[in-house]
OpenMM code with the backbone's topology and positions (N, CA, C; nanometers):
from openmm import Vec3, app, unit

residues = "UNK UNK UNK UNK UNK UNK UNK UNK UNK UNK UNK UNK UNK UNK UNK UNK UNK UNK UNK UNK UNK UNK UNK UNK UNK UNK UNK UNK UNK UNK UNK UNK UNK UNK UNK UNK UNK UNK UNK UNK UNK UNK UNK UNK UNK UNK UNK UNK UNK UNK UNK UNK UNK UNK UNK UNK UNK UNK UNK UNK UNK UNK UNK UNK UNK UNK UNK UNK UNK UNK UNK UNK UNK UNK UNK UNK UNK UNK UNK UNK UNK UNK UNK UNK UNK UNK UNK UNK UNK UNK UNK UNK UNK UNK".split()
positions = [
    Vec3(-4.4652, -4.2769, 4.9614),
    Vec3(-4.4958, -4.1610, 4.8816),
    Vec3(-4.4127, -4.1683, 4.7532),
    Vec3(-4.4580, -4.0817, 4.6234),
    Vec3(-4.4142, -4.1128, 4.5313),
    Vec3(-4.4201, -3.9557, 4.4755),
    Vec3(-4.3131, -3.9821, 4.3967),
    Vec3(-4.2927, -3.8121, 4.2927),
    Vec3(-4.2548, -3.8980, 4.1388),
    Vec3(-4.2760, -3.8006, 4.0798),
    Vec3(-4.2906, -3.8364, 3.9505),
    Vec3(-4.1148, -3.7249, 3.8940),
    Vec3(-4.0169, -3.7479, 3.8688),
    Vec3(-3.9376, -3.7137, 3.7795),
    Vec3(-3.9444, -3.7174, 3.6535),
    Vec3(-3.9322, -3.6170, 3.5535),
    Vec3(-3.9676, -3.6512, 3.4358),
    Vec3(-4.0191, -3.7568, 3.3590),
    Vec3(-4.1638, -3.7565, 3.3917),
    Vec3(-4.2366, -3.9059, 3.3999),
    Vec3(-4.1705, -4.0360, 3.5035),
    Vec3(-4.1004, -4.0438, 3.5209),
    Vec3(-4.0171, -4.1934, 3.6001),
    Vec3(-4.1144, -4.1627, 3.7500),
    Vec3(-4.1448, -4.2533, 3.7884),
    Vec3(-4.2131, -4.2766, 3.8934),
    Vec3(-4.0925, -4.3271, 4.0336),
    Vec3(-4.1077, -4.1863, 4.1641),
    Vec3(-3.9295, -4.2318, 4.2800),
    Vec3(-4.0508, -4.2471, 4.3311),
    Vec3(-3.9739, -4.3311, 4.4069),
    Vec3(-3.9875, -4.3951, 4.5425),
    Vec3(-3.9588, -4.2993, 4.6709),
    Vec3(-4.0036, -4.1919, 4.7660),
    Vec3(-3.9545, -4.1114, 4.8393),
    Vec3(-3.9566, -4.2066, 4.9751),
    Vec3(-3.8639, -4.1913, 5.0406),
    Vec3(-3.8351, -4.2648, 5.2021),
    Vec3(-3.7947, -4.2353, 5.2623),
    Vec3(-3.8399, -4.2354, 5.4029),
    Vec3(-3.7814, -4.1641, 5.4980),
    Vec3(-3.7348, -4.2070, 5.6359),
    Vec3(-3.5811, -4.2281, 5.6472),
    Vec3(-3.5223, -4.3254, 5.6686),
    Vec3(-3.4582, -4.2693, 5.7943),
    Vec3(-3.4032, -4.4073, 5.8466),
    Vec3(-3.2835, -4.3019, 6.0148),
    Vec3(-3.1403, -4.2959, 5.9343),
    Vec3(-3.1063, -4.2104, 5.9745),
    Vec3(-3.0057, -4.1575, 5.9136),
    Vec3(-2.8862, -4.2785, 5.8820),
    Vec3(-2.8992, -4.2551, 5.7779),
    Vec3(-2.8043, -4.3431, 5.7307),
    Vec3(-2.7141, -4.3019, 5.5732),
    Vec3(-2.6898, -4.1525, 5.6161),
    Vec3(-2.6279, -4.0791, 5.5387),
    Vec3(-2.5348, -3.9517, 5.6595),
    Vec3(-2.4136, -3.8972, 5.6321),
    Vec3(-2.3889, -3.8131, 5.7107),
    Vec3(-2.4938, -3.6927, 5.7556),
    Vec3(-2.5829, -3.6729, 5.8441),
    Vec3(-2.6477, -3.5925, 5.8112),
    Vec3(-2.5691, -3.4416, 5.8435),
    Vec3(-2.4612, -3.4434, 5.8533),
    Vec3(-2.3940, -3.2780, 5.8815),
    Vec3(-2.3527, -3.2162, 5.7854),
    Vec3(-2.3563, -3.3173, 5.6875),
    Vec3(-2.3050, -3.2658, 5.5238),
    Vec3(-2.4144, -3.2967, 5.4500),
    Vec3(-2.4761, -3.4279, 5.4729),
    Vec3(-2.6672, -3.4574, 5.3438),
    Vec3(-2.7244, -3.5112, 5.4292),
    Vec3(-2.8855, -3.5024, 5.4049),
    Vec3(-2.9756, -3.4798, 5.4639),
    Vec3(-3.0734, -3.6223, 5.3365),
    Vec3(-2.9973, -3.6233, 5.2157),
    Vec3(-3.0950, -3.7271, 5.1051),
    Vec3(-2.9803, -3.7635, 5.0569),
    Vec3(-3.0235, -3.8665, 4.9618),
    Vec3(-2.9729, -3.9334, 4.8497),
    Vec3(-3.0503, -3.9691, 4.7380),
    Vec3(-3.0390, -3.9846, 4.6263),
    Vec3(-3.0993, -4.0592, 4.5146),
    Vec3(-3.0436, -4.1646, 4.4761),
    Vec3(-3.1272, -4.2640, 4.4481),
    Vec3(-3.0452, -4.4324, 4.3506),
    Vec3(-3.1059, -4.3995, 4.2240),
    Vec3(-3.0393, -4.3097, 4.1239),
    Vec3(-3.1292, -4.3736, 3.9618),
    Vec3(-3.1490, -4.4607, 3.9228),
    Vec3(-3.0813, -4.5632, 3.9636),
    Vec3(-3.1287, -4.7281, 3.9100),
    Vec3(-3.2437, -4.7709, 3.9233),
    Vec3(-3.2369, -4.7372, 4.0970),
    Vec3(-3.3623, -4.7892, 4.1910),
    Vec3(-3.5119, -4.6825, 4.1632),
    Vec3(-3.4748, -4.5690, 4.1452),
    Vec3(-3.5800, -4.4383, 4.0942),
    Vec3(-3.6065, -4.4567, 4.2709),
    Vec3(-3.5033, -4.4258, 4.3820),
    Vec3(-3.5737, -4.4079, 4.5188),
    Vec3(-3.4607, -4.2872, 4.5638),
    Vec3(-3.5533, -4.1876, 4.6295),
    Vec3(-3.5000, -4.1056, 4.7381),
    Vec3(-3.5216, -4.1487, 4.8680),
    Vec3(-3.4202, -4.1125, 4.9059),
    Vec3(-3.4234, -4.1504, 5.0503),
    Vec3(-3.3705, -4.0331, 5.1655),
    Vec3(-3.4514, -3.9221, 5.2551),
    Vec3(-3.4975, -3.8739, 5.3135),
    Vec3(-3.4574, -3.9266, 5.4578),
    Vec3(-3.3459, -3.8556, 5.4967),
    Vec3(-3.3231, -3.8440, 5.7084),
    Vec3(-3.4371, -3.8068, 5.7738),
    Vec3(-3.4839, -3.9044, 5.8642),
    Vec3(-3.5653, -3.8443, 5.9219),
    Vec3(-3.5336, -3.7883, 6.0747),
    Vec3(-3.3932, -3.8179, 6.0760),
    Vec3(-3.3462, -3.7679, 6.2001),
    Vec3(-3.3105, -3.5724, 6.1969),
    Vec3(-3.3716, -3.5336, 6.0854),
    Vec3(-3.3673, -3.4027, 6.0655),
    Vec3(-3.5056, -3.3183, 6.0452),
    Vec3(-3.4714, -3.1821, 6.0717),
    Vec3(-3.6515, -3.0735, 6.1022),
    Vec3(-3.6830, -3.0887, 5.9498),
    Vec3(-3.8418, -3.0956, 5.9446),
    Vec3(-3.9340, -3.1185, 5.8742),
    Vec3(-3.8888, -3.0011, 5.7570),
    Vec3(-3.8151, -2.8714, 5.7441),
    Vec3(-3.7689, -2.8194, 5.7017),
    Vec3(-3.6463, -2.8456, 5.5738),
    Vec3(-3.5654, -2.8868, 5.6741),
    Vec3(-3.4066, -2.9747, 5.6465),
    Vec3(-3.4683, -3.0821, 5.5333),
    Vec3(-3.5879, -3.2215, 5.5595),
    Vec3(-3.6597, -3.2633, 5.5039),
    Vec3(-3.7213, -3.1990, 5.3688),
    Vec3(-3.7860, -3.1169, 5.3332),
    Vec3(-3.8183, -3.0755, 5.2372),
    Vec3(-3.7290, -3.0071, 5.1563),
    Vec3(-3.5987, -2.8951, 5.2108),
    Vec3(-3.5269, -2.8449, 5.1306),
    Vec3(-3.4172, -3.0003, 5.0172),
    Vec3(-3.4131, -3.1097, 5.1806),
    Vec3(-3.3321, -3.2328, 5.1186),
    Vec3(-3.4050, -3.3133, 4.9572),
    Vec3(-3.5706, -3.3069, 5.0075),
    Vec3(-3.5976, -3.3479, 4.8360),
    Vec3(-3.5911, -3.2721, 4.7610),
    Vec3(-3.5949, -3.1288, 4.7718),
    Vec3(-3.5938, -3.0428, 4.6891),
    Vec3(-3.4503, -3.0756, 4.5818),
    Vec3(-3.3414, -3.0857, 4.6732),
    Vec3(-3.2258, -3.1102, 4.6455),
    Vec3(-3.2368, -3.2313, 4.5657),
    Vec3(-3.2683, -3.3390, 4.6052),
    Vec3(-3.2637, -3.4989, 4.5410),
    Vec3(-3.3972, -3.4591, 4.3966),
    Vec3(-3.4889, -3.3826, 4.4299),
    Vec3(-3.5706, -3.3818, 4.2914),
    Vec3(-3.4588, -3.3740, 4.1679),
    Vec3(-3.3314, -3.1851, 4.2344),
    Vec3(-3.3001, -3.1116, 4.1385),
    Vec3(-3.1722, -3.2052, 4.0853),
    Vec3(-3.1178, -3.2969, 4.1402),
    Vec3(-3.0403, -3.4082, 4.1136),
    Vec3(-3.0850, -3.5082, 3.9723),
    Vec3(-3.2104, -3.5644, 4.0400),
    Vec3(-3.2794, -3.6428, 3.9969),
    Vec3(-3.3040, -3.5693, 3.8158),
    Vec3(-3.3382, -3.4325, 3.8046),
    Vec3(-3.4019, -3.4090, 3.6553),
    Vec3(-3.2796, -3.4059, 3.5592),
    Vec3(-3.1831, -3.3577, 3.6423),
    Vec3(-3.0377, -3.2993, 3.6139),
    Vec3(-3.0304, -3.4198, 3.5370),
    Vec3(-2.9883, -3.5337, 3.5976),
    Vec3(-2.9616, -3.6645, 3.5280),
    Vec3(-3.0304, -3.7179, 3.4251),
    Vec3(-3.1689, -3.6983, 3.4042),
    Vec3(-3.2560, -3.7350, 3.3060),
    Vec3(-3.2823, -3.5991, 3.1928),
    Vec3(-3.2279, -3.5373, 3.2419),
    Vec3(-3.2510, -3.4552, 3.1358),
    Vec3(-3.0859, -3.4429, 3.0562),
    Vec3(-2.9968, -3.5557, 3.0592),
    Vec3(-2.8496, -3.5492, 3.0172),
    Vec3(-2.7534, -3.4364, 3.0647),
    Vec3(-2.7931, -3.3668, 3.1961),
    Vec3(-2.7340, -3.2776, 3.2177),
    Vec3(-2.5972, -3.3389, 3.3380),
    Vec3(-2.5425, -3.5082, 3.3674),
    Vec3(-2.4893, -3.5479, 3.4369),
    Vec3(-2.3598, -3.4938, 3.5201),
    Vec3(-2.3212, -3.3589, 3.4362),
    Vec3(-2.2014, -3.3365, 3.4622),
    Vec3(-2.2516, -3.1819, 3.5821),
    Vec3(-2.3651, -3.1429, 3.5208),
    Vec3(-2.4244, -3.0099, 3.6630),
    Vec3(-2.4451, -3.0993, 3.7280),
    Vec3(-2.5364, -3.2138, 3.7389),
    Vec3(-2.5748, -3.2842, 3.8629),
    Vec3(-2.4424, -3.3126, 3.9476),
    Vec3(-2.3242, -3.3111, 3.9372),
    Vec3(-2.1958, -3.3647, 3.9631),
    Vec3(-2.1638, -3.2682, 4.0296),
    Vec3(-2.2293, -3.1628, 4.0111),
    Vec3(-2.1710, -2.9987, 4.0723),
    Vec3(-2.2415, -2.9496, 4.2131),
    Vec3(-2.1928, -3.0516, 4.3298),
    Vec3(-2.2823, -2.9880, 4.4478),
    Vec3(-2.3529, -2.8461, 4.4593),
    Vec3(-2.2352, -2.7770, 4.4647),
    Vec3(-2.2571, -2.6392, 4.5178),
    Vec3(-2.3710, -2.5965, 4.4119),
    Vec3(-2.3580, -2.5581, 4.2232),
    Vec3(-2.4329, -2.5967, 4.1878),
    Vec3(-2.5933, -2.6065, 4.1739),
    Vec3(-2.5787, -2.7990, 4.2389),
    Vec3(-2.7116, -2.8258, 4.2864),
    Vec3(-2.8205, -2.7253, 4.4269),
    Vec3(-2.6875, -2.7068, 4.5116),
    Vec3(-2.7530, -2.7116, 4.6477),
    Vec3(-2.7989, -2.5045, 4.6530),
    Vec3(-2.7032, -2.4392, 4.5631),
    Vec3(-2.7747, -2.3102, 4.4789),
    Vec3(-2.8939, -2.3178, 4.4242),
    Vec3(-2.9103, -2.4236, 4.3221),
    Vec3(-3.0499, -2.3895, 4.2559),
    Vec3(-3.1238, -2.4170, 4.3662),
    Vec3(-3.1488, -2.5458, 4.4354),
    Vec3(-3.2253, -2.6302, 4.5057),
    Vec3(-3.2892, -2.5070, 4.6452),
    Vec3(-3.1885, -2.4533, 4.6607),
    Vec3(-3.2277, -2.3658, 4.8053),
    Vec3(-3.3161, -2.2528, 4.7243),
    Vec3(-3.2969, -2.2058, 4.5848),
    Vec3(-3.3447, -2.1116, 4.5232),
    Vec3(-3.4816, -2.1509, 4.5271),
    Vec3(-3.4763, -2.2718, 4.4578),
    Vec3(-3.6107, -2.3303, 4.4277),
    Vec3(-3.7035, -2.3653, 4.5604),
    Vec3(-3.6614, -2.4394, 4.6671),
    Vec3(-3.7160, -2.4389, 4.7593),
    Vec3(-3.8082, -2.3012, 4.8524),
    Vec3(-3.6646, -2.2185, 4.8506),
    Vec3(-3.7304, -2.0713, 4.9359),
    Vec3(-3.8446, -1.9682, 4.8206),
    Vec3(-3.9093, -2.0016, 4.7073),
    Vec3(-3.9511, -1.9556, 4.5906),
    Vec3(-4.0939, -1.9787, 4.6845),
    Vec3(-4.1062, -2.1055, 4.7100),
    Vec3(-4.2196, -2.1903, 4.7309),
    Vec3(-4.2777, -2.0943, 4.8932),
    Vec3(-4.3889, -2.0750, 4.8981),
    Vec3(-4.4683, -1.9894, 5.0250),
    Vec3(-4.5013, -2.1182, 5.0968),
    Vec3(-4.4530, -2.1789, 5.2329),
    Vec3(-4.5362, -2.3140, 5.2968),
    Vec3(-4.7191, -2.3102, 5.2840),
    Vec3(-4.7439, -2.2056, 5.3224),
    Vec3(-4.8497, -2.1803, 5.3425),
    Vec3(-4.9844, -2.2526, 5.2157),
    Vec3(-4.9310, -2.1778, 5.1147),
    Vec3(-4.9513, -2.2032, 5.0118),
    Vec3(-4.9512, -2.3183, 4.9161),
    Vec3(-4.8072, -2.3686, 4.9400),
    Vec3(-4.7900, -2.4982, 4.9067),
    Vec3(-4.7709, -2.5867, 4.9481),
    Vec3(-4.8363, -2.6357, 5.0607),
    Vec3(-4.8432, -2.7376, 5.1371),
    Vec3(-4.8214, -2.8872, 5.1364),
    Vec3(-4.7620, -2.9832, 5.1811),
    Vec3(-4.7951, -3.1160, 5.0752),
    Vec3(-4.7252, -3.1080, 4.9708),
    Vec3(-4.7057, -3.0433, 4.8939),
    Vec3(-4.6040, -3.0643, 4.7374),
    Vec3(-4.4984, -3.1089, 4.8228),
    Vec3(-4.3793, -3.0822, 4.9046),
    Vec3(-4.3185, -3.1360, 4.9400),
    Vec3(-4.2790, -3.2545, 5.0510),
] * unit.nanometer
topology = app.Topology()
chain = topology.addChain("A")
for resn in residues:
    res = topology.addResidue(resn, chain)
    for name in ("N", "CA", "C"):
        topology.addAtom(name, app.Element.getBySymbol(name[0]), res)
């Protein structure tokens, strides 16, 4: 699967955990343009985690490197942005 970041084309993956998952749930490589997605976590945990790696991901391309640097921050907007979204409704986007 693929998402588009300010035009840049990621790579989304969904991987066995191979990140702490008690503290993250994703990661981003900007080099690589890939997220990478626990799948040892609820389908939930999963979507709020790209939500998180999207709001990472624009942060950086949009020269904002030093908020992206700012967990708490990130994981504020990201939960904002995530719980905005109705499942029902928006299905698939994430």
């Amino acid at each position: 699967m693929k998402i588009s970041i300010c035009g840049i084309p990621h790579e989304i993956v969904y991987a066995n955990d191979v990140f702490n998952t008690d503290t993250h749930y994703g990661q981003i490589d900007y080099g690589k343009a890939v997220i990478k997605i626990s799948k040892d976590v609820s389908k939930e945990q999963q979507d709020e985690a790209l939500c998180h790696e999207i709001l990472h991901g624009i942060l950086v391309h949009i020269g904002k490197d030093e908020l992206s640097q700012d967990e708490s921050f990130v994981q504020c907007l990201s939960n904002a942005l995530y719980q905005s979204f109705d499942p029902k409704i928006y299905e698939g986007c994430f």
